[in-house]
C-alpha positions as CSV (number, residue, x, y, z in Angstrom):
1,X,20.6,19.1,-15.2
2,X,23.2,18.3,-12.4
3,X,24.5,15.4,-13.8
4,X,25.8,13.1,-16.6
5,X,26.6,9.8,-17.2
6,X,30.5,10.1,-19.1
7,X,31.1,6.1,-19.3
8,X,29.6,2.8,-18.6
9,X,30.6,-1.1,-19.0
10,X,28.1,-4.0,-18.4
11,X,29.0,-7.8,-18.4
12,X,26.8,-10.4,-20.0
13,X,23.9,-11.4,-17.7
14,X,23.7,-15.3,-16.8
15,X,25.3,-18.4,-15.5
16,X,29.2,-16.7,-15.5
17,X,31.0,-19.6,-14.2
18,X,34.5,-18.7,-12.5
19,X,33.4,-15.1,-11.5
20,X,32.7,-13.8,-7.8
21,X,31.1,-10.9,-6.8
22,X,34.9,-9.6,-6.1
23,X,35.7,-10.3,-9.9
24,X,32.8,-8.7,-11.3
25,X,33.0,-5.4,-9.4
26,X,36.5,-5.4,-10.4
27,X,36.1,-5.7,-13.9
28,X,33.3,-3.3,-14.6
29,X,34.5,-0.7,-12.5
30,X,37.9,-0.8,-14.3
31,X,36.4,-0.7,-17.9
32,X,34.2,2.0,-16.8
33,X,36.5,4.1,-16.1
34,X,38.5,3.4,-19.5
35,X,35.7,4.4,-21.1
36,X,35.0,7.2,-19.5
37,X,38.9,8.2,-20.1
38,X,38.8,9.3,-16.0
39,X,41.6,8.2,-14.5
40,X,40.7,6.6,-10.4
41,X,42.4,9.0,-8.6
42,X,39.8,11.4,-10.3
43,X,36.9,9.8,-8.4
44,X,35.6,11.2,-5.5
45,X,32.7,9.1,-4.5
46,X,32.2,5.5,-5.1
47,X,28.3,3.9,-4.4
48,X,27.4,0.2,-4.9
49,X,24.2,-1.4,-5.7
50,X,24.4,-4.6,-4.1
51,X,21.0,-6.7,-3.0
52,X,22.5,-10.2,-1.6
53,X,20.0,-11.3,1.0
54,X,22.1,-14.2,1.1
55,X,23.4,-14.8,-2.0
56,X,27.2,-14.0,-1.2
57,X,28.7,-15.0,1.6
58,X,30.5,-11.5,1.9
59,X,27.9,-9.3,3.0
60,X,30.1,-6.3,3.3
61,X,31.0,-5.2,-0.3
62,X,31.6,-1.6,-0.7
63,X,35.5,-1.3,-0.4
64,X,35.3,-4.1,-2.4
65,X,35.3,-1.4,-5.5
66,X,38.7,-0.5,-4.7
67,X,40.5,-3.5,-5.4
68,X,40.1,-2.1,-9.4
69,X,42.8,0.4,-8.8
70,X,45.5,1.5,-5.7
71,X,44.1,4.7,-6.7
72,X,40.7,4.2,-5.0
73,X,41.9,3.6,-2.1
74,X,40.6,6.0,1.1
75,X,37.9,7.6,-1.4
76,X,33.9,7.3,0.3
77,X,32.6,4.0,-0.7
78,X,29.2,3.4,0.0
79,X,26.5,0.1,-0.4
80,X,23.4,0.7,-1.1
81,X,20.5,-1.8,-1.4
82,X,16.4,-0.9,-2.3
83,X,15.6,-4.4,-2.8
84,X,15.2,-4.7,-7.1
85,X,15.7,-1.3,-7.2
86,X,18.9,-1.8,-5.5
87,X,21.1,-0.2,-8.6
88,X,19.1,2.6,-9.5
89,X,18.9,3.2,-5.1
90,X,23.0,3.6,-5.8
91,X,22.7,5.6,-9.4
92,X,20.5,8.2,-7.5
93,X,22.8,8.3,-4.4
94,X,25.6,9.2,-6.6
95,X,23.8,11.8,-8.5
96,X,22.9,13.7,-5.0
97,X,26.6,13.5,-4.0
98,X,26.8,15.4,-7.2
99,X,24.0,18.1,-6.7
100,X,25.6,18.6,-2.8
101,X,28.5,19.7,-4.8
102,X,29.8,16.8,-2.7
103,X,31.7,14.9,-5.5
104,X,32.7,16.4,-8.7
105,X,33.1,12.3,-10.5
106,X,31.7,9.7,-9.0
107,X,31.6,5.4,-9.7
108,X,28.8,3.4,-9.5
109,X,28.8,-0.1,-9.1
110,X,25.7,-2.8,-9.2
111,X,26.6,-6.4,-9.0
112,X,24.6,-9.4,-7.8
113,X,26.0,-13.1,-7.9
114,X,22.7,-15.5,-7.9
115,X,23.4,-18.5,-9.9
116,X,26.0,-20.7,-6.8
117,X,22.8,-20.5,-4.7
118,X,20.2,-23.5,-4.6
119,X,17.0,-23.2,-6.1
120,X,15.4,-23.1,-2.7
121,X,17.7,-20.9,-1.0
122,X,16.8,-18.5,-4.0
123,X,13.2,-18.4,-3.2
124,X,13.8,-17.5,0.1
125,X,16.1,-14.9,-0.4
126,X,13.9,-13.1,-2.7
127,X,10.8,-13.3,-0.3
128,X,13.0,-11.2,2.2
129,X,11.8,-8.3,-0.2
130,X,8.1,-8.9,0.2
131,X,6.7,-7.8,3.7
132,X,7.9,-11.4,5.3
133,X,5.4,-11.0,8.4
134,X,2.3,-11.2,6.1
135,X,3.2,-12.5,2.8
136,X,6.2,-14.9,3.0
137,X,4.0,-18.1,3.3
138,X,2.4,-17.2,-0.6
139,X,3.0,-20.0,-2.7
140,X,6.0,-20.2,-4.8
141,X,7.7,-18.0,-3.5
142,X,8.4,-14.1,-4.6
143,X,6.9,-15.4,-8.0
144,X,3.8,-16.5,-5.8
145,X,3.0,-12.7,-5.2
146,X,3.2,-11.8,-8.7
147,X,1.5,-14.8,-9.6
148,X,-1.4,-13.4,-7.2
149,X,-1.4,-10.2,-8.3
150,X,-1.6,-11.3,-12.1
151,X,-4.8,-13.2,-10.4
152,X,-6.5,-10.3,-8.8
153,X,-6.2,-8.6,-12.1
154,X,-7.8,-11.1,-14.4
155,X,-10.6,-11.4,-11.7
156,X,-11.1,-7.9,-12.5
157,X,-10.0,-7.2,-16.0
158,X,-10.6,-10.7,-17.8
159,X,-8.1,-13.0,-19.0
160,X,-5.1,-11.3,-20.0
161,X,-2.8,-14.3,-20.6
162,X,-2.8,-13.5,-24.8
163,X,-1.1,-9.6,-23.3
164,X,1.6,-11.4,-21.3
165,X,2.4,-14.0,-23.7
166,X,2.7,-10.8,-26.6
167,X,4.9,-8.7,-23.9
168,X,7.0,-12.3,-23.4
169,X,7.6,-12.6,-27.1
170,X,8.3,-8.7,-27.6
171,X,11.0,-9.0,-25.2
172,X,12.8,-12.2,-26.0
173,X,12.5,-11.3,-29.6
174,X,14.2,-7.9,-28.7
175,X,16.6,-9.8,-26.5
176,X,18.2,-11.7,-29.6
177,X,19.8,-8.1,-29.9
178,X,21.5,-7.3,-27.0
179,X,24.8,-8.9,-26.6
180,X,24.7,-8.6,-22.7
181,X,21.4,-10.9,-22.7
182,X,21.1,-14.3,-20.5
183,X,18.5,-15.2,-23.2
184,X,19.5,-14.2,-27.3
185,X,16.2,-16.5,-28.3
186,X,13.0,-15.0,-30.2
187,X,11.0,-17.7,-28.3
188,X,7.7,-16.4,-30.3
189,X,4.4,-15.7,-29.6
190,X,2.9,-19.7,-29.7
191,X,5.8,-20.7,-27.2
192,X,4.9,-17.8,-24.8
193,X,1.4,-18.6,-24.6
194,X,1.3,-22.6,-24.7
195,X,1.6,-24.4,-21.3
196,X,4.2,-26.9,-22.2
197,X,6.6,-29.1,-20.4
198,X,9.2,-26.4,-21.5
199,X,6.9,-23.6,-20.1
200,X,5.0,-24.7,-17.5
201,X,2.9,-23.0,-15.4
202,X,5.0,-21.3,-11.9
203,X,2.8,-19.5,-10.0
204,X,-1.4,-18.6,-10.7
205,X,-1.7,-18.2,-14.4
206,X,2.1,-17.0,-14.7
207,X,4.3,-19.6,-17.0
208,X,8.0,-20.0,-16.7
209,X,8.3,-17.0,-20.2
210,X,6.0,-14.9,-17.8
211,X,9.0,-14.9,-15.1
212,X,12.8,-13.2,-15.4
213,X,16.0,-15.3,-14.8
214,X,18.0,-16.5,-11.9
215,X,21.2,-14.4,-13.5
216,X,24.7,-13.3,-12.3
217,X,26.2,-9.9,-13.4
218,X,27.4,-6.3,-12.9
219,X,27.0,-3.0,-14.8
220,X,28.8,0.2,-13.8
221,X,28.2,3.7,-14.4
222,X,31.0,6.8,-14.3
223,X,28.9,10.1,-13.6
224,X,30.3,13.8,-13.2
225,X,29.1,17.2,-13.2
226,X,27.5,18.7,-16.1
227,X,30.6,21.4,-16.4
228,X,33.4,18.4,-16.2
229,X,31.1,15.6,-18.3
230,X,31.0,18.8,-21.3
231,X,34.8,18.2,-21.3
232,X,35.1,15.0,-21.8
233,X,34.0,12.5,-24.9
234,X,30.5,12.3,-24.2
235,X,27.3,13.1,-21.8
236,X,24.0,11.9,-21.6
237,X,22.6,14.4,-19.0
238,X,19.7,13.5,-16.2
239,X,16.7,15.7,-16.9
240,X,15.0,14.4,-14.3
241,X,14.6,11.8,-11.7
242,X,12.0,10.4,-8.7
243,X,12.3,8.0,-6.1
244,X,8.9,7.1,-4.4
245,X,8.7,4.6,-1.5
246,X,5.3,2.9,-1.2
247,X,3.8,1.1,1.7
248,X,5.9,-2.6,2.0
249,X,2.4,-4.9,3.0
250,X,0.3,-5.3,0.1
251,X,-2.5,-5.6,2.0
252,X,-1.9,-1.6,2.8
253,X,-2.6,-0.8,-1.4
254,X,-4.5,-1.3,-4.2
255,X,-1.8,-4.2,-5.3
256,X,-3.2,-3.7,-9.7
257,X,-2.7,0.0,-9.2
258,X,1.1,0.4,-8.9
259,X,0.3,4.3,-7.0
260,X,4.3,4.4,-5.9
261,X,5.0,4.0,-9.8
262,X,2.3,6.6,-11.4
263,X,3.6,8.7,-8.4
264,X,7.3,8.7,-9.5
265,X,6.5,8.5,-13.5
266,X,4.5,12.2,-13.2
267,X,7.0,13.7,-11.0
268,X,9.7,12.6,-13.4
269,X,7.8,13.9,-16.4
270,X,6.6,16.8,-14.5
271,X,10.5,17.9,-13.6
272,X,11.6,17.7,-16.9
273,X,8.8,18.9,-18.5
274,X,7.8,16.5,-21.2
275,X,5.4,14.2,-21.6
276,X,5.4,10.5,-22.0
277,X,4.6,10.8,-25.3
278,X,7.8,12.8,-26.0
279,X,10.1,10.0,-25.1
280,X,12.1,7.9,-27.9
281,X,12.1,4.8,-25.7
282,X,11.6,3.5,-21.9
283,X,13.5,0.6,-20.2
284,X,11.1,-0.8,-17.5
285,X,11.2,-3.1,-14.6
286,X,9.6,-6.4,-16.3
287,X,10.4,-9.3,-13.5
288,X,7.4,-10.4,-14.2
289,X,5.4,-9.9,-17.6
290,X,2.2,-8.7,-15.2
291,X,4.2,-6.1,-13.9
292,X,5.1,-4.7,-17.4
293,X,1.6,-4.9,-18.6
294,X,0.5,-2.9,-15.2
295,X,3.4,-0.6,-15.5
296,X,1.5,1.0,-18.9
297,X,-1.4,2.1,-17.2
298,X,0.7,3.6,-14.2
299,X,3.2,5.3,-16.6
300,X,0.0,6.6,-18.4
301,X,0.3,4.8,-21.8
302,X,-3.3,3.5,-20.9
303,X,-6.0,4.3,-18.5
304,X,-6.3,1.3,-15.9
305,X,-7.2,-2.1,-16.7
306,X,-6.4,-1.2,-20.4
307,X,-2.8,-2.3,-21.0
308,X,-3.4,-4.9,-22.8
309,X,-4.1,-2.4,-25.5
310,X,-0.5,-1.4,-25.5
311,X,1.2,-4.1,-26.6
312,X,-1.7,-5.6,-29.0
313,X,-2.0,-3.1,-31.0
314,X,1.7,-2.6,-31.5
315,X,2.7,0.6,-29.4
316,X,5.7,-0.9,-27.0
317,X,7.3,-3.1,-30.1
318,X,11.1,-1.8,-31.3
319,X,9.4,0.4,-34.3
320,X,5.9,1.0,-31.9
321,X,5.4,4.6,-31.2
322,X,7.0,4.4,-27.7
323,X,9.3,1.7,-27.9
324,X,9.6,-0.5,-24.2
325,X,12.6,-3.0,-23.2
326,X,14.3,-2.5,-26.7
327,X,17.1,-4.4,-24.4
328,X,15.0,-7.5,-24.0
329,X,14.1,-6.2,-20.7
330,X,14.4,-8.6,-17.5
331,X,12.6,-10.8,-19.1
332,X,15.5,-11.5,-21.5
333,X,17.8,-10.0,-20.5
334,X,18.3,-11.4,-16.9
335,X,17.2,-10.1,-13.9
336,X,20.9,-10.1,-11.0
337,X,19.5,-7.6,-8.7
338,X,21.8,-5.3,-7.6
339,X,23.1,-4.9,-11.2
340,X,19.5,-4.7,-12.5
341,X,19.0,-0.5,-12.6
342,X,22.7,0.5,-13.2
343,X,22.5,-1.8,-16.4
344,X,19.1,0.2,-17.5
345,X,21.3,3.4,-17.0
346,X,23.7,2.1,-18.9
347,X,21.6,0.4,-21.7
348,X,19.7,3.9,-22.3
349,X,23.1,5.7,-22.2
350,X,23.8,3.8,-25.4
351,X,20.8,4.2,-26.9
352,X,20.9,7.8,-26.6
353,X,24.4,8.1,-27.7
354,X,23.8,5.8,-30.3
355,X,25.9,3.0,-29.6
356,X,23.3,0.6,-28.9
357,X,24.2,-1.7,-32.2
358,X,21.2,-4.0,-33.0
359,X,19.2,-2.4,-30.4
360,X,19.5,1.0,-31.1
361,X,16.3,2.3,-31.6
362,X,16.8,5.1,-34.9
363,X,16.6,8.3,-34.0
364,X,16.5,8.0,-29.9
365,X,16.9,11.2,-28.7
366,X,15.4,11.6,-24.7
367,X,14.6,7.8,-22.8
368,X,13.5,6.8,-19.6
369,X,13.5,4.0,-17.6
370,X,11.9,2.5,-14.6
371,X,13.4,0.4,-11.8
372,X,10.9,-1.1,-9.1
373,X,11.7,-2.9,-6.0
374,X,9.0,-5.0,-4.3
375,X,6.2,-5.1,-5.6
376,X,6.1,-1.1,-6.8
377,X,7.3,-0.7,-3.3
378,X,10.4,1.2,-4.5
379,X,9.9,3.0,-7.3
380,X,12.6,4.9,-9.3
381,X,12.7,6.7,-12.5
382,X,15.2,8.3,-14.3
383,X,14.7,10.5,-17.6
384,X,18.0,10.9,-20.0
385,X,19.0,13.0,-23.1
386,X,22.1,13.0,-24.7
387,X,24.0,17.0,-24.0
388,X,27.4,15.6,-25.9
């Protein structure tokens, strides 16, 4: 253990009329540090997780962090960006400045403003995180790849559309609980599955409840050194953690594997030496309810081609023997990308500390989560357990 997470704030996810990318830093960097009673002068390194691709206009957002406090100013303020894995990219920079011995406190920001862009514009911002030379004329946009890979997998698994509809339902009902969600709607199973004017089909046999939101938000994250976080009022400690960076082409992998992903879940588990099984909870990167269901087998809560398993016979639900998105997940709970892996950090903070109100899951004691960017291109996970 190197490091801890002290404090944490998070905005609502969605359509947040009147905000900016400026205003949203601003606030949760501000109520971070109020809750992590550190004072900004205490900071030594700031790091933001911020995608854009297009979606702001202001493309260079790192010093924007110090317009929370004078007190910031002429600290190190880097931007970081890993495509959807763009916050946990910054969370993990800010725990090496920490290991260096580098920073003794440190801020991190994720923010992502999507909802003032046009629905086109969207699509083709998000394509700039497939390989664009091969794969940025697949239909419907970064949506068309996951549609294709859900494809590929019921070519070789069977139909699995009664699995995604289950995982939609799971995390929209677990979504009415988290008061940060875009979506507070159990939408049920029949919904999820029905193609309906409401839920049409987007991309291959993907429906609209099969796809995460268009959302604007931030999350930030106060971290310090296990010594200073065992002063203060609380620390949930990093056991462990793995990045692993896969090939970018598709056409370089076995797409319905996710290797970069089973990679970075057994080093994680490995490092802190546990075993999935020993977790109270994981957060994982649902932007599409194919990737959850293949994010089972390369976690190891099924062998391949079995997922479907998981979530059918009750093992990811809230009171399921490893409990998966008890946030609501992307699915739900909105999906603005540079905010995306700083809010799981922040969501399994209160879970292990338990302050998670409605979706605390009783008696969480060690979580994980897992933040992907591409498609299992970047791969992140994080393992937390409450020290204080």
């Amino acid at each position: 253990m190197t490091a801890c997470i002290v404090g944490w704030a998070h905005t609502p996810f969605g359509k947040l009329n009147g905000e900016s990318v400026e205003s949203l830093i601003v606030r949760v960097a501000t109520d971070a540090l109020a809750d992590a009673g550190v004072a900004p002068a205490e900071v030594d390194e700031i790091v933001l997780g911020h995608f854009n691709a297009g979606f702001s206009p202001q493309d260079f957002t790192a010093a924007l962090v110090l317009q929370a406090s004078p007190d910031l100013r002429f600290k190190r303020a880097t931007r970081v960006e890993n495509a959807c894995a763009t916050g946990s990219a910054a969370v993990h920079q800010a725990v090496k400045a920490i290991e260096a011995r580098e920073a003794r406190i440190a801020l991190v920001v994720g923010v992502e403003q999507m909802t003032t862009t046009s629905g086109p514009e969207i699509g083709a911002n998000l394509l700039k995180a497939s390989y664009v030379r091969d794969e940025a004329e697949i239909d419907g946009g970064f949506a068309g790849i996951f549609g294709k890979i859900a494809g590929l997998y019921f070519q070789k698994y069977g139909d699995q559309s009664d699995a995604l509809a289950m995982i939609a339902a799971k995390n929209h009902k677990n979504g009415v609980a988290n008061p940060y969600a875009q979506m507070r709607k159990d939408l049920g199973y029949d919904f999820c599955r029905t193609e309906s004017e409401k839920n049409p089909f987007v991309a291959g046999p993907l429906k609209r409840t099969d796809c995460s939101l268009v959302s604007d938000g931030a999350a930030a994250l106060v971290i310090a050194d296990v010594e200073t976080a065992l002063r203060m009022k609380k620390a949930v400690a990093f056991r462990a953690r793995a990045h692993v960076q896969d090939f970018l082409p598709m056409a370089k992998r076995d797409i319905l594997k996710f290797e970069g992903c089973s990679v970075a879940w057994k080093r994680a588990l490995a490092d802190a030496g546990i075993a999935l099984g020993d977790l109270s909870f994981v957060e994982t990167h649902d932007c599409f309810t194919v990737a959850e269901l293949i994010e089972y087998e390369a976690m190891g809560l099924t062998p391949e081609g079995q997922g479907a398993r998981a979530v059918k016979e009750g093992w990811t639900a809230k009171d399921g023997k490893l409990p998966i998105n008890p946030s609501g997940g992307l699915k739900a709970k909105g999906h603005p990308i540079g905010a995306t892996g700083v809010s799981m950090h922040a969501l399994a903070a209160m879970q292990l500390t338990g302050t998670a109100g409605d979706m605390q899951v009783k008696g969480a004691k060690l979580g994980a989560l897992f933040n992907m960017g591409g498609a299992a291109v970047a791969n992140y996970v994080s393992v937390l357990e409450r020290i204080k």
